[in-house]
FIDRENBA-557965 format. One line per field, with one value per atom (N, C-alpha, C, O, CB): residue in one letter; atom name; z, x, y. Coordinates in nm, 3 decimals. Each point is the difference from the previous one (the first is absolute). Last residue first. Glycine has a CB too. Layout:
N
res: [a ...]
atom: [CA ...]
zz: [Z ...]
xx: [X ...]
yy: [Y ...]
***
This chain:
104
res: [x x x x x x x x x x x x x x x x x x x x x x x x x x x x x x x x x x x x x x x x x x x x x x x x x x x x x x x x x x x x x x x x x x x x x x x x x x x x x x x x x x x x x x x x x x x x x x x x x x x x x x x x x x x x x x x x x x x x x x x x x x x x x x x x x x x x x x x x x x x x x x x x x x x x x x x x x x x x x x x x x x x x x x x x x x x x x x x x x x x x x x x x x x x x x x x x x x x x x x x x x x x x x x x x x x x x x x x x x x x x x x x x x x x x x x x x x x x x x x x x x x x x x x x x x x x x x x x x x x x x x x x x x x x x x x x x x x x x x x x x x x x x x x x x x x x x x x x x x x x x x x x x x x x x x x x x x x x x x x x x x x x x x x x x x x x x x x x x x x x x x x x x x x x x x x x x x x x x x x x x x x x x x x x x x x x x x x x x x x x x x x x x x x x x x x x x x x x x x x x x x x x x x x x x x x x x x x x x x x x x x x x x x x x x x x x x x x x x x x x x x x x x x x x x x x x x x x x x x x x x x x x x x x x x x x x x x x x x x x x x x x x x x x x x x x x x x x x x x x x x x x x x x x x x x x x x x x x x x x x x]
atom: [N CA C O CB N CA C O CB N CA C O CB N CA C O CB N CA C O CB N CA C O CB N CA C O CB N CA C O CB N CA C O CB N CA C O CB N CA C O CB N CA C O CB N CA C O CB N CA C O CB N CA C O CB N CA C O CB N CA C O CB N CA C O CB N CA C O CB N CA C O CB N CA C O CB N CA C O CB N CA C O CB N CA C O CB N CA C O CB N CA C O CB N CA C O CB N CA C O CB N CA C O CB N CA C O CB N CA C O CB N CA C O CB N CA C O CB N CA C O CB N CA C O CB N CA C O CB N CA C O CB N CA C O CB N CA C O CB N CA C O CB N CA C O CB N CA C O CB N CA C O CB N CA C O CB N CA C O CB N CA C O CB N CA C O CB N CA C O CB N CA C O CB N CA C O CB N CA C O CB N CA C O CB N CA C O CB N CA C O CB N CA C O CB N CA C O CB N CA C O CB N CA C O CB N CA C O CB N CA C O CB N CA C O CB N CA C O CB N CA C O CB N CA C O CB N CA C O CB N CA C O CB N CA C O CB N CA C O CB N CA C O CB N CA C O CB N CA C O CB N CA C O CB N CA C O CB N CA C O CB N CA C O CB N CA C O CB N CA C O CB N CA C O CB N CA C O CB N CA C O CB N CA C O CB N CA C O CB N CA C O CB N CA C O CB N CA C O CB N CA C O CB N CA C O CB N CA C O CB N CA C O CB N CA C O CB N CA C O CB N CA C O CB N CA C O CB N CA C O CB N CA C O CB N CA C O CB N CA C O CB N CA C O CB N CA C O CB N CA C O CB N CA C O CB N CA C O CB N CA C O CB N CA C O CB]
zz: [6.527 0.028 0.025 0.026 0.097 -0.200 -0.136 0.038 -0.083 -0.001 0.416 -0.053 -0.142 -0.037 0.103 0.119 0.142 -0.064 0.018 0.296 -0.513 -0.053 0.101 -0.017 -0.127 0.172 -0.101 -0.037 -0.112 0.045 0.473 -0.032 -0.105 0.005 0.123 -0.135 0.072 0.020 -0.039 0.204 -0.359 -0.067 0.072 -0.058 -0.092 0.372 -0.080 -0.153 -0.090 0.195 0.259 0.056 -0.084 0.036 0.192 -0.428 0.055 0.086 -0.007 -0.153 0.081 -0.083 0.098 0.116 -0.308 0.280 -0.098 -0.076 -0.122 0.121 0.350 -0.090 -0.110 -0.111 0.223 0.306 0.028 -0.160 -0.061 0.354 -0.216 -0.012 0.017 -0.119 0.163 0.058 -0.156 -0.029 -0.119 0.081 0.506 -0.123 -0.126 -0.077 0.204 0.191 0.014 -0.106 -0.091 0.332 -0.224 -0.026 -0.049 -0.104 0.230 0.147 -0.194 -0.021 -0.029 -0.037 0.517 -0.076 -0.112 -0.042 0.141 0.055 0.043 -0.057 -0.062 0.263 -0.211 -0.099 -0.014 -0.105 0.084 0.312 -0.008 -0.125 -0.085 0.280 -0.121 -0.025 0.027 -0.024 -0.192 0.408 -0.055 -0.068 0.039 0.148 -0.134 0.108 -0.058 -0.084 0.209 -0.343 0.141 0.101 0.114 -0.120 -0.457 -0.010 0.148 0.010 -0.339 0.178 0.004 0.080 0.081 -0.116 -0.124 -0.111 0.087 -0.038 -0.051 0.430 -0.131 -0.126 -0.028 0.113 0.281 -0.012 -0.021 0.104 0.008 -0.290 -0.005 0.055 -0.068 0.112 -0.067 -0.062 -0.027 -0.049 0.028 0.415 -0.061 -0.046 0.065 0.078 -0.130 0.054 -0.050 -0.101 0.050 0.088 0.133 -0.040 0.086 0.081 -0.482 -0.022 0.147 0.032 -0.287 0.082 -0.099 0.067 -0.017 -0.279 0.459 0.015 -0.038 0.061 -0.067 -0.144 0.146 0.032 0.041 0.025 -0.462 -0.017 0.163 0.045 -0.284 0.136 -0.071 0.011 0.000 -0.142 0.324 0.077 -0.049 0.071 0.007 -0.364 0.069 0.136 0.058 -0.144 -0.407 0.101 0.094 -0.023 0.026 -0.537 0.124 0.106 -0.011 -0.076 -0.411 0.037 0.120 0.028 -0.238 -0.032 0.036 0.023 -0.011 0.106 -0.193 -0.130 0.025 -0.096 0.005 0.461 -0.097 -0.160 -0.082 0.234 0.156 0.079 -0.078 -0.015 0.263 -0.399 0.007 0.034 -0.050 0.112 -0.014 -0.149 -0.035 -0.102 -0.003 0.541 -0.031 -0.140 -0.025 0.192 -0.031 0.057 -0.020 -0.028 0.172 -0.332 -0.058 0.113 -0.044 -0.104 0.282 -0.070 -0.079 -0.047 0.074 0.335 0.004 -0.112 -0.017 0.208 -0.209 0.039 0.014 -0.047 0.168 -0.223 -0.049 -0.021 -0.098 0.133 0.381 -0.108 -0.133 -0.002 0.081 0.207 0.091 -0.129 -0.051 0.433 -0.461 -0.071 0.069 -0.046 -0.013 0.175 -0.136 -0.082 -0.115 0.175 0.380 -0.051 -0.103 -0.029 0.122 0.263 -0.140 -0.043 -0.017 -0.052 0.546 -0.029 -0.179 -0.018 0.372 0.075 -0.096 -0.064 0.012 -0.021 0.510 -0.057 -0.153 0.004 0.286 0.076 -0.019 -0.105 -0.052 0.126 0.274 -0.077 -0.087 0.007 0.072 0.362 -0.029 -0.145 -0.055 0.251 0.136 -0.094 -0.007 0.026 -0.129 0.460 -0.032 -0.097 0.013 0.198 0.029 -0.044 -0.062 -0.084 0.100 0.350 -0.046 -0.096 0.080 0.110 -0.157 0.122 -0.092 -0.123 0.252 -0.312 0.120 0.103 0.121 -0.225 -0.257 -0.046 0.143 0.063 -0.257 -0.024 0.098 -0.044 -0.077 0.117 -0.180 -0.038 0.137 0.095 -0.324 0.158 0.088 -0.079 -0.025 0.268 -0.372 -0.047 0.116 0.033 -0.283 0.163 0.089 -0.010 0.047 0.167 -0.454 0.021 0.029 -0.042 -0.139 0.109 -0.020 0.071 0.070 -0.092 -0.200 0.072 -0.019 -0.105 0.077 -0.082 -0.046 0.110 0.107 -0.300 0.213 0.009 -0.069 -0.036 0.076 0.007 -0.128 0.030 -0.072 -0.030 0.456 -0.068 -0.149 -0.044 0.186 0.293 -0.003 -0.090 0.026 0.212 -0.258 -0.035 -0.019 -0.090 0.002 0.356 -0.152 0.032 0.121 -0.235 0.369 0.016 -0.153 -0.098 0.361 -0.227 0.067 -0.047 -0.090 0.104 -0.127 -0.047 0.129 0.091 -0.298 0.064 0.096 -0.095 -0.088 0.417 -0.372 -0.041 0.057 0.023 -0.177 0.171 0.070 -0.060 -0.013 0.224]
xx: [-9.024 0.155 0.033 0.115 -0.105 -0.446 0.088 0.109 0.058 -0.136 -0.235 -0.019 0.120 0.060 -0.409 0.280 0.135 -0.056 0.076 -0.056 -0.202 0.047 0.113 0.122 -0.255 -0.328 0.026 0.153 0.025 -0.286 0.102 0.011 0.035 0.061 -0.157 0.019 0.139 -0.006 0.103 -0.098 -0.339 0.070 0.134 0.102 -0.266 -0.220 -0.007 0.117 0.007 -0.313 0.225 0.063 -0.011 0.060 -0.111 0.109 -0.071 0.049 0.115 -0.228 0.351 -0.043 -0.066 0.034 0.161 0.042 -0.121 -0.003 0.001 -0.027 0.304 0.038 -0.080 0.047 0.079 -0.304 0.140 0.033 -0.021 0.118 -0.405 -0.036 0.088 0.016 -0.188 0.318 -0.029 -0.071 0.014 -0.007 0.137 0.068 0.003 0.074 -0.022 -0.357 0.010 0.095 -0.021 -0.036 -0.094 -0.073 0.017 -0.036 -0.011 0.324 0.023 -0.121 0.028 0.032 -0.053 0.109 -0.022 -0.019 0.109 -0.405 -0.029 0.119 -0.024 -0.111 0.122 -0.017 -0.053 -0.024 -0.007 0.487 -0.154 -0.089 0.066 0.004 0.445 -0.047 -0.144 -0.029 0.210 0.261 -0.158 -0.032 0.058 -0.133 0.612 -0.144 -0.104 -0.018 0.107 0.370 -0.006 -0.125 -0.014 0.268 -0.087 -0.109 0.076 0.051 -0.104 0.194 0.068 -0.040 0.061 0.082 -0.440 0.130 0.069 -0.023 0.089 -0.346 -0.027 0.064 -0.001 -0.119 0.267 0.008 -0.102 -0.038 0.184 -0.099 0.144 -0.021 0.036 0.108 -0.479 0.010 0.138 0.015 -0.177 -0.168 0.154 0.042 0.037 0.026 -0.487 -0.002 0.170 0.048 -0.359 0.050 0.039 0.006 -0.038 -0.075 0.013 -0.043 0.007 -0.071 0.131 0.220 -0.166 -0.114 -0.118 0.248 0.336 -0.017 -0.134 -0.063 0.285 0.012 -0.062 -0.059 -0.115 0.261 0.045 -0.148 -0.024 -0.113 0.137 0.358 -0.110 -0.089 -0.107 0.204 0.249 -0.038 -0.127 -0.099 0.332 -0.020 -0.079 -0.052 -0.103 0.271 -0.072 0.066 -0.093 -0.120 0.297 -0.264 -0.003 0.069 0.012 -0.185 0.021 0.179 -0.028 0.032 0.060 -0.397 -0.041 0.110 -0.010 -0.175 0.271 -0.038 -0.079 -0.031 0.031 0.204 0.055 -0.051 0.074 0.052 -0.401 0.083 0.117 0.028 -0.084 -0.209 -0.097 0.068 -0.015 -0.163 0.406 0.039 -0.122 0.004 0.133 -0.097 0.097 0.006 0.060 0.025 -0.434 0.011 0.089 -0.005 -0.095 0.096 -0.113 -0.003 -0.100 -0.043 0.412 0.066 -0.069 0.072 0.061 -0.303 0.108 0.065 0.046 -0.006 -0.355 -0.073 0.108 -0.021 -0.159 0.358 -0.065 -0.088 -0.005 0.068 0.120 0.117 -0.070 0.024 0.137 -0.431 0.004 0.150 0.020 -0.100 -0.089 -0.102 0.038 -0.039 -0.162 0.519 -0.054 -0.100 0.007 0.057 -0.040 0.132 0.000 0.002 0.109 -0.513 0.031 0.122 -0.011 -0.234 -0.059 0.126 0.057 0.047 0.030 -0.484 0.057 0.074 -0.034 -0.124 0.043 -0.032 0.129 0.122 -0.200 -0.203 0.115 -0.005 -0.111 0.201 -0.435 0.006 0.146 0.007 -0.274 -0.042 0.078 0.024 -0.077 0.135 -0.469 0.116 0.044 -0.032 -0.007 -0.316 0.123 0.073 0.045 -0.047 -0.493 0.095 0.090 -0.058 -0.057 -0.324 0.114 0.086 0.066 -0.082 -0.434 0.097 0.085 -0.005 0.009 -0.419 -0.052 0.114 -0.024 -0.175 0.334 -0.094 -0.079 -0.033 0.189 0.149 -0.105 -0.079 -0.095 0.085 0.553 -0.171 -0.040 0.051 -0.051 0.471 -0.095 -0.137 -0.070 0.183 0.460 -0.151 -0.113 -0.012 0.123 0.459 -0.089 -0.151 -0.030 0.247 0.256 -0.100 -0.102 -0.026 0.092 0.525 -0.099 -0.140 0.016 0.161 0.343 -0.100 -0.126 -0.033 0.133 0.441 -0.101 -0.129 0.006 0.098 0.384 -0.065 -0.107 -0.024 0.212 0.072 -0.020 -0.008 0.045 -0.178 0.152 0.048 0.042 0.114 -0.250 -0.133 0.157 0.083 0.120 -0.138 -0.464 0.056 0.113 0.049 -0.214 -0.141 0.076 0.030 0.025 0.041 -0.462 0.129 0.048 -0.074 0.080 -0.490 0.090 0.132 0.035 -0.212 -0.246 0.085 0.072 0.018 -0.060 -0.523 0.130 0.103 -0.034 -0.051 -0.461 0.081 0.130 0.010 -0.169 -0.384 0.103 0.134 0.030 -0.168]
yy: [0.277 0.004 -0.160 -0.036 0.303 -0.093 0.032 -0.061 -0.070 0.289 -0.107 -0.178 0.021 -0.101 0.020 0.492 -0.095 -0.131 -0.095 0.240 0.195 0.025 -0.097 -0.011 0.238 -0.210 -0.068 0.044 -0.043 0.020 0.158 -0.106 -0.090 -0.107 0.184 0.385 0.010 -0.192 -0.056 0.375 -0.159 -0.004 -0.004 -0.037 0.121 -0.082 -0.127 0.018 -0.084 0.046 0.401 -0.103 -0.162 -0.101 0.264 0.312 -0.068 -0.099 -0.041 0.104 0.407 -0.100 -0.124 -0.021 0.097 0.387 -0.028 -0.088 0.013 0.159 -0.086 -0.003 0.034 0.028 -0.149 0.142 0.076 -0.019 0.105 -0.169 -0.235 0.122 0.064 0.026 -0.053 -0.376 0.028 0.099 0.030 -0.225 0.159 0.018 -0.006 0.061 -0.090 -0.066 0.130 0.035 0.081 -0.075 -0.480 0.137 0.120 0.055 -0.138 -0.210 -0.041 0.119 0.116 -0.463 0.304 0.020 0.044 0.114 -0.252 -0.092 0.097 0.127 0.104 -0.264 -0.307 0.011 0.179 0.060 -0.360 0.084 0.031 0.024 0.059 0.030 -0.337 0.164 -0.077 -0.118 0.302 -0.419 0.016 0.127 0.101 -0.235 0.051 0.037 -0.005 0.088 0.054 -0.164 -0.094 0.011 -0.046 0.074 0.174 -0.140 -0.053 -0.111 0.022 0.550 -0.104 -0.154 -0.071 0.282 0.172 -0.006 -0.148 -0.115 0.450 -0.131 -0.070 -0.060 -0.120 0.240 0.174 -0.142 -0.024 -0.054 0.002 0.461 -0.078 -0.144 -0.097 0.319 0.090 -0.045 -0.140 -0.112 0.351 0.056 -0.013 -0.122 -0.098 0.252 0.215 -0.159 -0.008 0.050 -0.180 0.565 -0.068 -0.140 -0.079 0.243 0.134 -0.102 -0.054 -0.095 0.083 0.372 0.041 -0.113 0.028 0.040 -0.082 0.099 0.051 0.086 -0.092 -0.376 0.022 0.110 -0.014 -0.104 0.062 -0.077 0.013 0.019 -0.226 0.425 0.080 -0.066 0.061 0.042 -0.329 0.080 0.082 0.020 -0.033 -0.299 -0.111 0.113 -0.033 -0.247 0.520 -0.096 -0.097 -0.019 0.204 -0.003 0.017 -0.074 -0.122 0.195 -0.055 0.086 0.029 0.116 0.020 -0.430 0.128 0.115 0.122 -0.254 -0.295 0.018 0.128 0.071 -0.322 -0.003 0.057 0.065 0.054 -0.201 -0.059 0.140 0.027 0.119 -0.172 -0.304 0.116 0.114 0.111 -0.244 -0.275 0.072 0.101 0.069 -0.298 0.001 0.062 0.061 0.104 -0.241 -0.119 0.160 0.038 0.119 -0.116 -0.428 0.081 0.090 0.055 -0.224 -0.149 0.055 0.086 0.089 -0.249 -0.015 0.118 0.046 0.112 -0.188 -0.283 0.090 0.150 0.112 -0.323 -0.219 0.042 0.141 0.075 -0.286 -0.039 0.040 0.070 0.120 -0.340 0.009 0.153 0.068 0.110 -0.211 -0.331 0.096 0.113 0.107 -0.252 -0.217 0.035 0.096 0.041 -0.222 0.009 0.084 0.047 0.120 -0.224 0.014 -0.058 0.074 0.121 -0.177 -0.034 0.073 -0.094 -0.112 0.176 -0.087 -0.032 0.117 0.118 -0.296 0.058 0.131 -0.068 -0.016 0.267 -0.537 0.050 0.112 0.015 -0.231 0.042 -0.011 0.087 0.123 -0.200 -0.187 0.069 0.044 -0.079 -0.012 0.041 -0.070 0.062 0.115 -0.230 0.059 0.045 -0.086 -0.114 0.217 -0.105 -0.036 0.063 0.069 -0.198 0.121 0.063 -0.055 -0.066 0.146 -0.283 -0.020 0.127 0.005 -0.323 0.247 -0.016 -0.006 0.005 -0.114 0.402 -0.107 0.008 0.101 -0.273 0.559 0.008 -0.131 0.011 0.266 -0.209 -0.044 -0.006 -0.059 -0.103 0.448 -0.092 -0.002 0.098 -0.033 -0.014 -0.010 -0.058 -0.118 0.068 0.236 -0.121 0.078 0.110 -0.216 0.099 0.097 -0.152 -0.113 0.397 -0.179 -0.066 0.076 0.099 -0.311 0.263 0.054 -0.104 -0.054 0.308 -0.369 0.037 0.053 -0.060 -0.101 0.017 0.143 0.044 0.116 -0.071 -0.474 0.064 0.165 0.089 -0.316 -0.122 -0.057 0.122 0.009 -0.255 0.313 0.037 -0.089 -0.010 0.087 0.139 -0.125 0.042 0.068 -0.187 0.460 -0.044 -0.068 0.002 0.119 0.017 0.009 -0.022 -0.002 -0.078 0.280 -0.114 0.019 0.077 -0.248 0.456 -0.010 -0.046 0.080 0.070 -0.141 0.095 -0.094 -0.079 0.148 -0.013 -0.024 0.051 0.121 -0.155 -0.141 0.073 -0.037 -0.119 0.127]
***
């Protein structure tokens, strides 16, 4: 079972409380990792997909319902579900869209 708990009024980070069906209920917690560096990265390889397509950040919404913009500006997890969609959107793989954010 999986749900979504309060935010850490320290950070605003989200946290996700996990129940194992053992012999007693237990509850962990578990913080929701956050890499700056690779979400920076990662934006900066959509951004130069969307530019290199001559497309805006609305034209990708619009085709894609996902709004690209905060992405671009590496303050939000992306999903790998995400990344997916958008490297099909772009046509290009998702092991190359990787290999192309280890480059950077």
């Amino acid at each position: 079972m999986l749900s979504v708990d309060d935010k850490d009024s320290k950070n605003n980070d989200k946290f996700v409380i996990v129940r194992k069906n053992l012999s007693r209920s237990l509850w962990y917690y578990v913080k929701q990792i956050k890499d700056t560096k690779l979400l920076q990265k990662i934006s900066l390889v959509l951004k130069q997909l969307r530019e290199t397509k001559g497309l805006t950040q609305e034209e990708i919404f619009n085709e894609t319902n996902i709004h690209i913009g905060r992405i671009e500006t590496a303050k939000v997890n992306v999903t790998i579900s995400t990344l997916s969609t958008l490297c099909k959107f772009f046509d290009i793989s998702l092991s190359e869209f990787i290999k192309r954010v280890e480059k950077l």
